[in-house]
N, C-alpha and C positions, 0 to 999 in steps of 0.2 A: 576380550569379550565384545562381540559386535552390538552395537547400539537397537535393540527392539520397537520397533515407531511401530503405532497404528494413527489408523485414518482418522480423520475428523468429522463431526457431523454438525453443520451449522444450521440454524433456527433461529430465523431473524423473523422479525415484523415492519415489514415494511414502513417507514412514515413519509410522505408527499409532499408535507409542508412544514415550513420551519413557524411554530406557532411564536404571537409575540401577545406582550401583554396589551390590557385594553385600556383606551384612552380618547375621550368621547370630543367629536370633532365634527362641527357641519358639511364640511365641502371635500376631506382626504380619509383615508381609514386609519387612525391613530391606532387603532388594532387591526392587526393582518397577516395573514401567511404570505408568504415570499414565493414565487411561480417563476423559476428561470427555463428561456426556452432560447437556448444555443442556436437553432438554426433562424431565429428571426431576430437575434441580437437583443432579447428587451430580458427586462426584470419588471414583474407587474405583483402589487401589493394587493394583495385581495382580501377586503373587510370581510370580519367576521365580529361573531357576537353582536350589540350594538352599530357595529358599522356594515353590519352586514349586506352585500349589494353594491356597495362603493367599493372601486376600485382606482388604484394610480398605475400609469403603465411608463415604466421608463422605460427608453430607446438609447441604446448604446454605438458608437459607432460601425460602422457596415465591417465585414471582418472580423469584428471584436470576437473570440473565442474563451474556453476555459473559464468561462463568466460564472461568477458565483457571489452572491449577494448573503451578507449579515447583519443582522440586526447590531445597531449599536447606541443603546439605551444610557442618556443622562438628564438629570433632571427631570425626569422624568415622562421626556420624548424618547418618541422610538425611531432615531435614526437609522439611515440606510448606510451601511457600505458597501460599494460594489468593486471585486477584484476581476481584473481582465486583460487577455494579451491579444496585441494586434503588432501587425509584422513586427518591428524591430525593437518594442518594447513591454512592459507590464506597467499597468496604470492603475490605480485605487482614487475610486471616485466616495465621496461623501456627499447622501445627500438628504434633505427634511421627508416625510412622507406624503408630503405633498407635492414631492414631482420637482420640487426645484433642485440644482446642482449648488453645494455651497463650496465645494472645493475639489481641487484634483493634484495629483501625485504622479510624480512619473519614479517607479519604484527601481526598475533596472531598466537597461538596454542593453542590447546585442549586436556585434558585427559579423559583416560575413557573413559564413554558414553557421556560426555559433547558433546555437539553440533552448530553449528551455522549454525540457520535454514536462515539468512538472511546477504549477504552484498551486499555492492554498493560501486561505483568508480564513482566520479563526477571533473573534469578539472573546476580548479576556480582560479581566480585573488586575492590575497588579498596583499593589498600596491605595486602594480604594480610588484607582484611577481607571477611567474605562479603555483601552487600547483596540484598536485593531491591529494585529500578528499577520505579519505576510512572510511565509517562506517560501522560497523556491530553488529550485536545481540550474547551475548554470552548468550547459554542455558546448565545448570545445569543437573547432570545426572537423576534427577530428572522433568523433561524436565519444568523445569521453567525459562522463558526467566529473565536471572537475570542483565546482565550487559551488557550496551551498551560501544558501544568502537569506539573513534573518532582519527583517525590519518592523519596529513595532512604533506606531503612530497614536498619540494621545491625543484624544478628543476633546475641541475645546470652541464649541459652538458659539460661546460670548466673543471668541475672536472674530476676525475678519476674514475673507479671501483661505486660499492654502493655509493661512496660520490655524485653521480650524482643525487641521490635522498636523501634528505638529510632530518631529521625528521626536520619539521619547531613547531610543536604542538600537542602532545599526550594526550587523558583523557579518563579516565575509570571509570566506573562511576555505582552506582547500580540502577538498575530502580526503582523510586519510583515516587507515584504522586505531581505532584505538590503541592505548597503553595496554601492554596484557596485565588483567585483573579478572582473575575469576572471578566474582561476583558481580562484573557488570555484563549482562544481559540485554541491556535495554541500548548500551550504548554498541553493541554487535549488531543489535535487530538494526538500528538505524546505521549502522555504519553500510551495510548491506543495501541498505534500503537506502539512502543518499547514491551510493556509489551506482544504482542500479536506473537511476532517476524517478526515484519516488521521495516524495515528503517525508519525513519523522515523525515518529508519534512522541505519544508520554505514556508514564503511566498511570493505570487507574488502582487505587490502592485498594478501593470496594470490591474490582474483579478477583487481585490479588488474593485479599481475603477469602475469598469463594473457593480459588484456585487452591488454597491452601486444606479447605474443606475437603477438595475432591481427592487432592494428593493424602489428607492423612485415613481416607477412607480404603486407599488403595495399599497403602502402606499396610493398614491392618488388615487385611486379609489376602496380600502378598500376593496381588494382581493386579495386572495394565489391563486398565478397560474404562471405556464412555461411560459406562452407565452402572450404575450406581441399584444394588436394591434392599430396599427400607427394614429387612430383616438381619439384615447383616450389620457389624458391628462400624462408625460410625458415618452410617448414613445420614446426610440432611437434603432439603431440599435445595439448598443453594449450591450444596458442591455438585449435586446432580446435574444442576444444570451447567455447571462449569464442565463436568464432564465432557458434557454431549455438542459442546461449543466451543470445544477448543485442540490443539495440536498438544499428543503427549507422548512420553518416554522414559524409558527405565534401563540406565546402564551403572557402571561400576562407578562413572567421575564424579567429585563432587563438586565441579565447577561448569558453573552458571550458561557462562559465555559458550562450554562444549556444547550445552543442546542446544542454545541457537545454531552453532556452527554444522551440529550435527541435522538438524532441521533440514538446512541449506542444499545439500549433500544429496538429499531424497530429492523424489518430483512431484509428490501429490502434499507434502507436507511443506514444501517451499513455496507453491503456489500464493496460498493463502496470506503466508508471510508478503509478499509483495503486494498486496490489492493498495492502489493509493485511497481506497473508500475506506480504511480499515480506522476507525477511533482508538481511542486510547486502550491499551491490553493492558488484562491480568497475568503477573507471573507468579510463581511458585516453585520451591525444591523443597523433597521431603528425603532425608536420608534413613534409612531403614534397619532393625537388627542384622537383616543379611547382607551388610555391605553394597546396596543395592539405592541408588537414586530415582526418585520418582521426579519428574518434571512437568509442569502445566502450562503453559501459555494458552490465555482465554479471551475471544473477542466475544463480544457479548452486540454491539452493534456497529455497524456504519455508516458514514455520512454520505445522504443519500441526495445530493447536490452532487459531490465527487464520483459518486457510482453513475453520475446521469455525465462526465465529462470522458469525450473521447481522448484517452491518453496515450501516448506514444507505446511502440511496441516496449515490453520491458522485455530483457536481455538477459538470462543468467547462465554459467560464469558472464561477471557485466563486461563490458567494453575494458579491455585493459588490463582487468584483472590478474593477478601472478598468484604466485603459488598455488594453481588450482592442484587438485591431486591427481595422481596417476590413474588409478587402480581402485575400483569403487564394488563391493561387495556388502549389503543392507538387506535387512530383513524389515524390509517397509509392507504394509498393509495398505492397501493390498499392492500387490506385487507388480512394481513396472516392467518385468518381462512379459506376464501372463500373456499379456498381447502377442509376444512374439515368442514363445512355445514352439508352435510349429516351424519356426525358422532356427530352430535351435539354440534357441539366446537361453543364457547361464550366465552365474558370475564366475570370474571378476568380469566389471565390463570397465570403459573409462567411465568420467565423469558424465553424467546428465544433464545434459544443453536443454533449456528453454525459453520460446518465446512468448512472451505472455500478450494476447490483443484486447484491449475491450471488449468488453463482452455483447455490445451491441452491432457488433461487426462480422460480417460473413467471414470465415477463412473457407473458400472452396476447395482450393489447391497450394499446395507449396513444395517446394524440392527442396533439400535441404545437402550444401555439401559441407564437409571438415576437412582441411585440407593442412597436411601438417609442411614443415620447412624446406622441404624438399621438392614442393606442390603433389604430393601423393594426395590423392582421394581416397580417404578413408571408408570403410564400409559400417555400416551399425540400424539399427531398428529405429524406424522414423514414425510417427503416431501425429493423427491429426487431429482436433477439436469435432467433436459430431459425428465419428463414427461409431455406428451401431453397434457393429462389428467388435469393435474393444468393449469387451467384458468392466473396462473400468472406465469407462466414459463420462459416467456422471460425478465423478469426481478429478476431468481430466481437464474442466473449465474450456477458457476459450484459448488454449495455448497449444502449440509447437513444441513436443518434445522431440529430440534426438539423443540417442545411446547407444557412443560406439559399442561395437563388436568385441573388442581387445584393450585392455587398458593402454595408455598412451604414453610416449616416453617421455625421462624426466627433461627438466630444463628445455622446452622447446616450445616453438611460438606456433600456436594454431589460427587456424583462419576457418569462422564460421558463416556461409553465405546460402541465404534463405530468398527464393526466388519464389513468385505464383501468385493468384491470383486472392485478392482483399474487397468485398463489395464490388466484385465485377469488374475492377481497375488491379491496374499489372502493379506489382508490389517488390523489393529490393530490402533486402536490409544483410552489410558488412559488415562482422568485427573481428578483432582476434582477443585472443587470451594465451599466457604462458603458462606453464605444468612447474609444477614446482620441484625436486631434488630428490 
């Protein structure tokens, strides 16, 4: 039985500022929202409440990119942490609200063309201790995201100098996929999402619960659908809104880890899965009297610092990847042929190449080849971000799909290469993947 996906419909509210609490101070804003502005290098604390009107501006080095700044509250100061990469390193600076520097960290470094297309800084508690969490993607100069790298820093402001940030727990780690266990979901999404160079999430057990709402609503009345209506047998309002804000499915498996994988597979349901803005998701499976699984994953918000950082293109099948499959035939909503109807696209086709760009960035143009072991150029349906023209546009984000023509054959090493035009400047990006048996 082929996997039934429909679309998603996301409903977010935007938020601008990361609020902190308030804490009354003559000369710095002990209460402030956080303003990171990437092209001028700074983090500036802007009072609010009682402080309101004062403002601290920090200046970060020239270069400095992927800057993202967290509150990190003890004793009941509101410290700054600031995470940032410049050429051949990542740096976590700590500092008072008043503008002074009290420590700094040199978190990784890089040789070569090594890269890291992906980090984050997250302010977390663990054993009543306050940390800040730095994760990031180490990429090979062979642009294969190989090793994720997890460091968490205990803050400890009676100290001195760097001791003020002090390593509480470092691992490094090579991506690889998990152990097969159907019921881990969470550790596929992020296995996907490491290997593709994005951060990991967690999960949120409140979405969950939501998500659970929405799946047993669907369950009893033996349909795949977002929305949810109040007459019907058990609607509420929380699973409603899980409906309408999240990626869902109904097939025959009862294991977890299929609808992520099955996710993956699609092109408008994969997307989303990749956003590195994306916070912690809801999951869900509901199994039904008609032998019939219901699945939910629900993002309910995200991080709106990350959403403002220009991130490398993401790549899926990623750099490297094997056993992609042959032969791809999906009853996704709405339909990535629709597009190309008139050029006679049906299934089976092969798999669904995409590149995903920031979304604050032009794609004007791009050509796109696949070329398998032999150097044959393959032919198949290539779709760009912004065209009117696609009936499914607004659900096509800012990315690059391509879908060969023919499914592809087993065991064999493809080569996907993306030329054209990015913000007006001439753009490149190589890689290959193998098909699996």
């Amino acid at each position: 039985m082929t996997p039934r996906l429909y679309w998603l419909s996301i409903f977010l509210t935007p938020v601008f500022w990361l609020g902190l609490a308030s804490q009354a101070d003559a000369s710095y804003p002990a209460s402030y929202n956080i303003s990171v502005d990437q092209s001028a290098q700074s983090v500036t604390l802007l009072g609010k409440g009682d402080d309101s009107g004062k403002s601290t501006v920090i200046s970060l080095p020239s270069r400095a990119k992927k800057i993202q700044g967290r509150k990190l509250r003890v004793a009941g100061v509101n410290y700054l942490g600031v995470l940032y990469q410049k050429k051949r390193g990542v740096y976590l600076r700590f500092y008072h609200p008043n503008g002074n520097k009290l420590a700094q960290r040199t978190v990784a470094t890089r040789k070569g063309d090594q890269a890291f297309p992906a980090i984050r800084l997250d302010s977390v508690v663990i054993s009543d201790r306050r940390m800040a969490k730095v994760t990031l993607i180490k990429q090979t100069s062979a642009g294969i995201n190989k090793r994720f790298i997890s460091k968490r820093y205990q803050v400890k402001p009676k100290k001195t100098g760097n001791k003020q940030l002090a390593v509480y727990k470092s691992k490094s780690e090579v991506i690889t996929a998990p152990t097969f266990n159907g019921d881990n979901w969470l550790a596929m999404l992020n296995y996907y999402r490491k290997a593709s160079g994005v951060t990991p999430v967690s999960e949120d057990v409140n979405l969950s619960a939501d998500c659970q709402l929405h799946n047993s609503y669907m369950e009893l009345n033996s349909e795949l659908t977002h929305y949810e209506t109040d007459d019907k047998p058990g609607y509420s309002e929380d699973g409603a809104r899980a409906g309408i804000s999240s990626v869902l499915t109904s097939w025959w498996s009862t294991e977890k880890r299929d609808a992520v994988s099955g996710w993956f597979v699609t092109l408008y349901h994969r997307l989303p899965l990749l956003d590195p803005a994306i916070d912690a998701p809801g999951f869900d499976d509901e199994f039904n009297r008609n032998a019939v699984s219901y699945y939910c994953l629900y993002f309910a918000t995200y991080d709106t610092q990350l959403s403002g950082i220009d991130h490398e293109p993401i790549a899926f099948p990623f750099p490297g990847m094997t056993d992609v499959e042959t032969s791809l035939t999906i009853n996704e909503s709405p339909d990535p042929l629709e597009p190309h109807l008139d050029e006679g696209a049906e299934w089976p086709t092969g798999p669904i190449i995409t590149l995903q760009f920031y979304n604050g960035e032009n794609v004007s143009s791009m050509s796109v080849s696949l070329i398998d072991s032999n150097g044959v150029n393959l032919t198949g349906y290539k779709q760009l971000p912004g065209d009117s023209d696609n009936p499914n546009n607004a659900v096509q984000g800012n990315a690059v799909s391509f879908i060969p023509k023919n499914p592809l054959n087993t065991n064999t090493l493809y080569t996907v290469r993306m030329t054209g035009d990015v913000d007006a400047t001439s753009f490149n990006k190589t890689w290959s993947f193998t098909t699996g048996s």
